[in-house]
N, C-alpha and C positions, 0 to 999 in steps of 0.2 A: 480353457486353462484359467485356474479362478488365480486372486491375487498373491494367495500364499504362493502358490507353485510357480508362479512367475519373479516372486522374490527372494523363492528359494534357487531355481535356475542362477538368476543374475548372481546371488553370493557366492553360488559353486565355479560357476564365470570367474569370476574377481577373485575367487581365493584359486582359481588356477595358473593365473598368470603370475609370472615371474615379478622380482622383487622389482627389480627395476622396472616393469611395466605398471606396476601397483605405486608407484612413487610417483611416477611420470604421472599417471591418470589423474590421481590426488593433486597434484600438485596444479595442473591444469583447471581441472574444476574448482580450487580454491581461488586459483586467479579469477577465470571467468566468472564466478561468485564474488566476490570481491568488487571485480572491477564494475560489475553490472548495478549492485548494490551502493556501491558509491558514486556512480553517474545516475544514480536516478534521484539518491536523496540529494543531488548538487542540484538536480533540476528542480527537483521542488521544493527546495529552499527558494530557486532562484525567481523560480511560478510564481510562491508567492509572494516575496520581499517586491517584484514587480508589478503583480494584483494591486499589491496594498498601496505600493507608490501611484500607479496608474490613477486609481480608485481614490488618492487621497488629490492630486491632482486634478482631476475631472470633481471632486467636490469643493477645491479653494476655487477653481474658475467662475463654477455658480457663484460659490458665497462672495464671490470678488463683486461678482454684478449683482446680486442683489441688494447687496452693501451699498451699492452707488445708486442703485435707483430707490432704493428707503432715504440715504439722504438727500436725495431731489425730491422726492413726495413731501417728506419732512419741512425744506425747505417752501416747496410750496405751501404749506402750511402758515407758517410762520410768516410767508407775504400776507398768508390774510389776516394774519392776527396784526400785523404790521397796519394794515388795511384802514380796521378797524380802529386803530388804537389814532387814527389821523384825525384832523379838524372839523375835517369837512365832513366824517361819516359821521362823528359825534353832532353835529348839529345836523344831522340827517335823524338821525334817533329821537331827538328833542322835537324835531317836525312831528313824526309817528307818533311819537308819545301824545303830542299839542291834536292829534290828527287836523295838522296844519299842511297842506297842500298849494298854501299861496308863491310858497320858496321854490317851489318843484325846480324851475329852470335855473335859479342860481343855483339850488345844490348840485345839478345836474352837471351844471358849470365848474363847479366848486371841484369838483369828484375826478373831472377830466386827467389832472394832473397824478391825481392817489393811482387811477389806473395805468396811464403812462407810467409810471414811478414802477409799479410791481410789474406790470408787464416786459418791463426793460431790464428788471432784474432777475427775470425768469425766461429765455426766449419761448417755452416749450407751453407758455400760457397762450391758449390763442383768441379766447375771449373773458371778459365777465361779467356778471351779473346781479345786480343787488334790484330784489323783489321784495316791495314794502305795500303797504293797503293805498299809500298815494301813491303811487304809481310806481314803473321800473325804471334803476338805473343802470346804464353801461356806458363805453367806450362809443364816442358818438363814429369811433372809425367803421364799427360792427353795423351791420346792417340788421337792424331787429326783427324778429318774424314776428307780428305783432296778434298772428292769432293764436299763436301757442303761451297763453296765461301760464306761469311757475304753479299757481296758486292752483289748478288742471291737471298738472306734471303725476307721472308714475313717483318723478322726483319726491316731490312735495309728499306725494302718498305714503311715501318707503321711509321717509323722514318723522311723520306722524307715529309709524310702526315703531319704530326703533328710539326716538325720540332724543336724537342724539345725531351728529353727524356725523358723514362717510363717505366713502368713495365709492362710485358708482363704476361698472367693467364699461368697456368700449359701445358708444354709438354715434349715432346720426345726432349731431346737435340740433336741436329742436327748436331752440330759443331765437337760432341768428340763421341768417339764410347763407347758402355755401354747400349746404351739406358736409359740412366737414365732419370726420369723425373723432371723435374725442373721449374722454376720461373725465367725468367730473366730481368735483368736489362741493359737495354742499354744505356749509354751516350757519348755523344760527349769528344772526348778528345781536350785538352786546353791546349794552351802555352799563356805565358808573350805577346807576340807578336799579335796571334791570340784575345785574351782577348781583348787588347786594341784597335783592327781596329774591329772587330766583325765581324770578318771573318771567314767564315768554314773551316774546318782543314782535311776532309776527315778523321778523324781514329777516331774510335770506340771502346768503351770499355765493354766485354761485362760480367755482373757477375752474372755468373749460383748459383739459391741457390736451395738446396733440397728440392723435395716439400713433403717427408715425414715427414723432420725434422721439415717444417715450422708448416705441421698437428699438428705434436704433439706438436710444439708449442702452437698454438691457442687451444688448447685442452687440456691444461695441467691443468685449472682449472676448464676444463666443464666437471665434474663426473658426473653429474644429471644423473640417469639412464632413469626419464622417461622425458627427454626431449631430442632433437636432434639439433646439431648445423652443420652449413654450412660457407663454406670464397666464397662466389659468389660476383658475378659484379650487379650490380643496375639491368640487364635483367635476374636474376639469374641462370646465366650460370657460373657454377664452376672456381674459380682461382686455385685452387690445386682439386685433385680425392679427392672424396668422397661416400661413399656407399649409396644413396639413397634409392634405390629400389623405392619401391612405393610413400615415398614421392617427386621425381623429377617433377610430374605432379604439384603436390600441390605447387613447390619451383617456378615452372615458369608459376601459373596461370598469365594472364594479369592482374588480380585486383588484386594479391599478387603485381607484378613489381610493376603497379601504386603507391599503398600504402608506396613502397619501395622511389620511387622516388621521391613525394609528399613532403616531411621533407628532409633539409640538414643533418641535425643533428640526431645523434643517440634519438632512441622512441620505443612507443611500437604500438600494434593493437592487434584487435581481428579479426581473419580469420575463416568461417566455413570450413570445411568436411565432408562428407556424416554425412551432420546432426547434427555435433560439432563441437562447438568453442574449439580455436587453440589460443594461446597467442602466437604472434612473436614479441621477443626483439631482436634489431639491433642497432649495432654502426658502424659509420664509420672510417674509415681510412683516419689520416690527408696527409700521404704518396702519398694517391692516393684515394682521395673522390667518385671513383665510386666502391671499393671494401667494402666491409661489411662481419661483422660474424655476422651471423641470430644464435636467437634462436629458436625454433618450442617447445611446451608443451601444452598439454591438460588444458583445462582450468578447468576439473574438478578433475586431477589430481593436480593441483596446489594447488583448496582449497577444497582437502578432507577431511582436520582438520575440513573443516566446518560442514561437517556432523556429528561428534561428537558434538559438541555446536549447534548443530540444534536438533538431541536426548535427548540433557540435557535437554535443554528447553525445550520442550515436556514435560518431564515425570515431571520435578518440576514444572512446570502450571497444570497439571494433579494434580501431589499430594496435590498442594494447593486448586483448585478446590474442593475437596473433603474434604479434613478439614475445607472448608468454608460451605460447607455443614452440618457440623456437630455442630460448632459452631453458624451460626447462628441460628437454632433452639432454642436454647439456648438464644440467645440475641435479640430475638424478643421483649418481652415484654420488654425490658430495652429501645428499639428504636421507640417506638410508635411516629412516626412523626407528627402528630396528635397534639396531645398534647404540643411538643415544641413547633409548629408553633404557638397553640393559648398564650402559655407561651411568645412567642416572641410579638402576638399582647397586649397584658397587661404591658409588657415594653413601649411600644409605644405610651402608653394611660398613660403612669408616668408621660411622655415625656412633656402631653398636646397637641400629635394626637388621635382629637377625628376622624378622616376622615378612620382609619382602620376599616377594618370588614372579620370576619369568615365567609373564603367560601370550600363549599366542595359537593361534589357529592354524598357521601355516607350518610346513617341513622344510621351511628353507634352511641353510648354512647359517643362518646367526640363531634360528631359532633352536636351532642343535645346541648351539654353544649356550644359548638362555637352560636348556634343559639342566644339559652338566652345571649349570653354574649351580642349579637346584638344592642337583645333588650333596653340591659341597656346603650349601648351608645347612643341610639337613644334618653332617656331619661334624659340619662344628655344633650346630646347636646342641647335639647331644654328647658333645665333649666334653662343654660348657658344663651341661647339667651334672654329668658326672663328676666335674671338680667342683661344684657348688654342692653339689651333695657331701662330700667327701669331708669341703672346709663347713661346711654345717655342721655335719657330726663332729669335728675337732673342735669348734669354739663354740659348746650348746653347755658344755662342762665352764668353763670361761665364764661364761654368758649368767650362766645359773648364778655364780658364785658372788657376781657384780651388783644382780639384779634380787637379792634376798629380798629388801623391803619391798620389791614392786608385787604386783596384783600374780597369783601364777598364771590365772586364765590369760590375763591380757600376755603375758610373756609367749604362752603358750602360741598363744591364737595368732601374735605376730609371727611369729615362727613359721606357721603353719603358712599364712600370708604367703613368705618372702619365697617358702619353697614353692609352693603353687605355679608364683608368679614368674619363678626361676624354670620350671618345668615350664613352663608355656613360653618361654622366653622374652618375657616381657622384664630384661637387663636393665634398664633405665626406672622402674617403679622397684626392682631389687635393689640397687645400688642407691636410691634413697631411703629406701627402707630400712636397709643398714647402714648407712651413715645416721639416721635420723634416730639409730636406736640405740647407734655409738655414742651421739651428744650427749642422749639422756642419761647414760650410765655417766658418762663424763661430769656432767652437769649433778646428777645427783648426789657422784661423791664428794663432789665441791670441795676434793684439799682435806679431807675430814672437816671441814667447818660445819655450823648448824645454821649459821645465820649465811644468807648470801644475798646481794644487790634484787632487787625485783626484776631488773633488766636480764639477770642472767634465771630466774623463778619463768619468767616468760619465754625465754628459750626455750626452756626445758615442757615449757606445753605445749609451743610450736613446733617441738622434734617428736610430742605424742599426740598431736592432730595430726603432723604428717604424716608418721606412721597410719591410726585410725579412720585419713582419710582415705587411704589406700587400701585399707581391707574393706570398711562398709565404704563403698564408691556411691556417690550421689544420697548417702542417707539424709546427712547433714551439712549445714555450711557454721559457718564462726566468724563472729565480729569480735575485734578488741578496740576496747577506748582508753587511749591509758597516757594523762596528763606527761608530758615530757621531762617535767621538776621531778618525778615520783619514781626514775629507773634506779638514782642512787639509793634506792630506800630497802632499807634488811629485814629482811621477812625470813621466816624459819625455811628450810628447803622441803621442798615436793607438798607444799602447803595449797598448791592451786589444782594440781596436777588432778587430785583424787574425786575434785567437785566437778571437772570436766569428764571424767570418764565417770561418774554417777550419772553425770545425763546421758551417755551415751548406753551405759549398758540395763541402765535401769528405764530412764526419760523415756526412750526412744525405742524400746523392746515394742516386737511385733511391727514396727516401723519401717517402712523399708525407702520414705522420701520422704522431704519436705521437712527435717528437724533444722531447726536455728541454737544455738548457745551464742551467748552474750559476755564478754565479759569487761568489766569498766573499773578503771581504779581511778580515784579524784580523791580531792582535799578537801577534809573538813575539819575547819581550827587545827588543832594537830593530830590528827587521826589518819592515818590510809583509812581508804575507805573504798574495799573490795567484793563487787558483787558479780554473782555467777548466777545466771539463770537459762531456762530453758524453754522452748516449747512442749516439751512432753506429756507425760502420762500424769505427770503430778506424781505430790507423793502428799501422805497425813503427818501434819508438822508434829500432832502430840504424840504419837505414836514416836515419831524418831527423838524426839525430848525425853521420851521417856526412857528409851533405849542406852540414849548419850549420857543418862542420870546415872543411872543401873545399867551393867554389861549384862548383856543376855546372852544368851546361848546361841541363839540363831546369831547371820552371819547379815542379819538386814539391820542397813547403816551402819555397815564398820566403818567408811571412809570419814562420815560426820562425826563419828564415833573418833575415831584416831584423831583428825582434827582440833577437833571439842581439846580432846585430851592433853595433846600437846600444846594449844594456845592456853593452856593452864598451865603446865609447866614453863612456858617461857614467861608469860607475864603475869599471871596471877590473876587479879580483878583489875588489871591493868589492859581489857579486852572487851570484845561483844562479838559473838555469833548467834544469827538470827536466821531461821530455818523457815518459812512460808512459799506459799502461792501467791504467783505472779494473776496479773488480767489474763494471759492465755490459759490460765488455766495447767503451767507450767509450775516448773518446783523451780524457787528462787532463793540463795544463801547469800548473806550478808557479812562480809569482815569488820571489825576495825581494831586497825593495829595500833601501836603509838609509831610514831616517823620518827623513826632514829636511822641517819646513816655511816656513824659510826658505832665498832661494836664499846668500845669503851664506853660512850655514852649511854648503850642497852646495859651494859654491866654495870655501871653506876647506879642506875636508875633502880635494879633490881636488887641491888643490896641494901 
């Protein structure tokens, strides 16, 4: 059985069972949707708001300790420079410089105290060394290995290379006997003189730090039991011992290094091992930016909490599952969907849509009454049409009689509109299409006056776009700009009207989307100044000049033509109309009236 046939099975199912079984089902499987949906994405908000916390935790820990063990390197440092900066090493220098060897035992003397001095203020120093061509000095506490020369040293070598000082990872000190293992630091020592020619000075200072003490340093806030932390170099080869055991493989895979290397800056990553992710958080040392303390933790030991908040959820989607079960049994019959739906179509029909209708798949009892309900709209609406037909033909006589100066086409073609849109029932674009063709007869008999407000000239365009938008739907749209000081202003009546239905019937022929008209009144000196233009077709400005001069016989450019005509009977050369192409390639008309808003004042003016 392929999947169609088993989908069509299951719908014959479900459209068999009763109203209230198809409620109940529904309304279960909403829940249990619902409920499943919203317990997961609680969980994995909470997954990760806890990831991130975890993760950002295990990475302040590092940078806690690395922080503290940069300022103890640092400070080590700055013992030697302290060191250095003493009496006794400055007339150590001056010996070297003299290659004077006679002082050896006083400087040697002299110095005792500069080491006691740093050493007391560093516990973690455990020995030092200052290697010059007269001989070497240290701490006469130290017991010196006197066949291991600096000058011999891998030290010395690495120092050559790099030509600069540095710190050296974990060994076996070599200089003092003990075998102790240590961290060292080697630098150039510096006089006043040296300094300023930048000149090498041969003598070396070298300050051994403990590489236990540094451990427990770096350690001293990493209790995490179940995480492991490391002070390795960028190839993660150890700067101080540490007990790896089996993770040592995992510290120097080549995708671990990479990952290490990749970032200046202390980060985190996710590393696997046999089969599990590995959270490593790392910071660097500003000291010496190829050393880092790594942290190593299970990633699933990090967010084990989450498995608790992975169980809750569970079992309270579960428990509510089940009380949705129980309940809706219960509130079936209060949710017959049915029933609202046809309750919402009967809203809708308050409304004056008669265009809704009850549809449904099934034969139950309410889909019965959805039927008749059908029926009964089917019978108004054609009641409807009957008495709109009937008051059409009574007020077509009326209508004619109001509308003598208008277009007959346009009269026509609205007409034809309103019935259309009556027969199809679309009541709400009827009833503004007659109100909207009311105004304009209103508007245009304006009281018998000739002269009327602009504010009321623009009404009377906005009652023939709304009509116009309703017959050509989606042909065109309309902007108007029109200063707020300029509504009191008397312009002849139906003076805009005929330049907006030119672009509609002429502009925008063969058109069936995308036309624009513009229309903008503003002031200049005292002038309106009204302009109508379009996107369309264009039109040839001499051709209509010539037409507007001399009436012709043809019927192209009556409207410019009437226009023209009448802004000469009102004002005389007291006007400007200007007929061109716009940039689009549109036909654009220009007014300018004189601004009178009294008619006294037009009548004055014109005697």
């Amino acid at each position: 059985m392929n999947k169609l046939a088993i989908w069509s099975w299951l719908s014959r199912l479900f459209h068999s069972f009763s109203l209230k079984q198809r409620i109940w089902f529904t309304f279960v499987i909403l829940i249990t949707v619902g409920l499943v949906a919203t317990g997961s994405i609680a969980y994995l908000i909470a997954s990760k708001e806890i990831q991130r916390n975890a993760m950002q935790s295990s990475q302040d820990t590092v940078n806690q300790s690395a922080q503290i063990v940069n300022e103890r390197l640092k400070n080590i440092g700055t013992a030697v420079r302290s060191l250095m900066f003493s009496d006794a090493f400055k007339q150590l220098m001056k010996d070297v410089q003299n290659k004077d060897n006679s002082s050896y035992y006083k400087s040697l003397t002299a110095l005792q105290y500069v080491f006691n001095q740093v050493k007391f203020n560093d516990s973690m120093i455990d020995s030092i060394l200052i290697a010059t061509p007269i001989g070497d000095f240290y701490p006469t506490s130290s017991a010196r290995n006197i066949s291991n020369s600096f000058f011999k040293s891998d030290m010395f070598n690495q120092f050559q290379l790099l030509k600069r000082g540095f710190w050296s990872t974990g060994h076996v000190d070599p200089f003092f006997t003990g075998k102790q293992r240590v961290l060292s630091l080697v630098a150039e020592g510096v006089s006043e003189d040296s300094y300023t020619r930048n000149e090498p000075t041969n003598v070396y200072v070298v300050i051994n730090v403990k590489e236990d003490d540094l451990r427990d340093l770096f350690m001293e806030n990493l209790t995490d039991p179940d995480k492991h932390y490391y002070f390795v170099d960028s190839q993660g080869e150890d700067i101080n011992y540490a007990d790896r055991n089996q993770d040592k493989v995992f510290i120097q895979r080549p995708d671990f290094v990479q990952q290490l290397t990749e970032e200046r800056k202390g980060s985190f990553f996710f590393m696997d091992k046999d089969r599990k992710d590995y959270l490593v958080n790392y910071a660097r040392l500003d000291v010496k930016d190829d050393w880092l303390i790594v942290g190593v933790q299970a990633k699933d030991k990090l967010l084990a909490q989450l498995n608790g908040i992975k169980q809750a959820t569970t079992l309270v989607t579960i428990g509510f599952v089940l009380v949705s079960l129980f309940i809706s049994n219960n509130l079936t019959l209060l949710l017959l969907k049915p029933l609202f739906r046809l309750q919402k179509l009967m809203k809708r029909v308050e409304e004056n849509d008669l265009e809704v209708r009850f549809e449904s798949e099934y034969k139950d009892e309410v889909s019965q009454v959805g039927f008749r309900f059908n029926r009964m709209l089917d019978e108004i609406k054609q009641l409807i049409s009957d008495v709109t037909n009937r008051e059409r033909d009574k007020r077509k006589a009326e209508i004619k009689a109001l509308t003598a100066q208008m277009d007959p086409h346009f009269f026509y073609n609205t007409l034809n509109t309103i019935y259309c849109k009556s027969v199809l029932g679309e009541n709400e674009d009827v009833n503004e299409m007659i109100l909207a063709l009311s105004n304009m007869f209103q508007l245009s008999l304006s009281g018998g006056r000739d002269l009327i407000p602009l504010a009321d000239e623009l009404d009377h365009v906005r009652q023939y776009l709304a009509i116009q938008q309703r017959s050509y739907e989606n042909l065109f749209v309309f902007q108007m700009e029109v200063e707020p000081e300029l509504q009191a202003c008397l312009v002849p009546k139906i003076m805009i009207q005929p330049l907006i239905e030119n672009s509609i019937l002429h502009g925008f022929k063969d058109m069936t989307s995308g036309g624009e008209i513009q229309l903008r009144a503003r002031t200049e000196d005292n002038w309106l100044h009204i302009t109508v233009e379009d996107n369309g077709h264009g039109l040839v400005p001499e051709i209509l000049k010539q037409s507007m001069m001399h009436q012709a016989a043809s019927k192209h450019g009556y409207a410019l033509r009437n226009i023209y005509t009448r802004l000469q009977l009102y004002y005389g050369t007291e006007q400007r109309m200007e007929i061109g192409t716009n940039a689009f390639g549109g036909a654009q008309v220009d007014l300018w009236l004189p601004r009178y808003e009294k008619e006294e004042d037009f009548h004055g003016s014109t005697n």
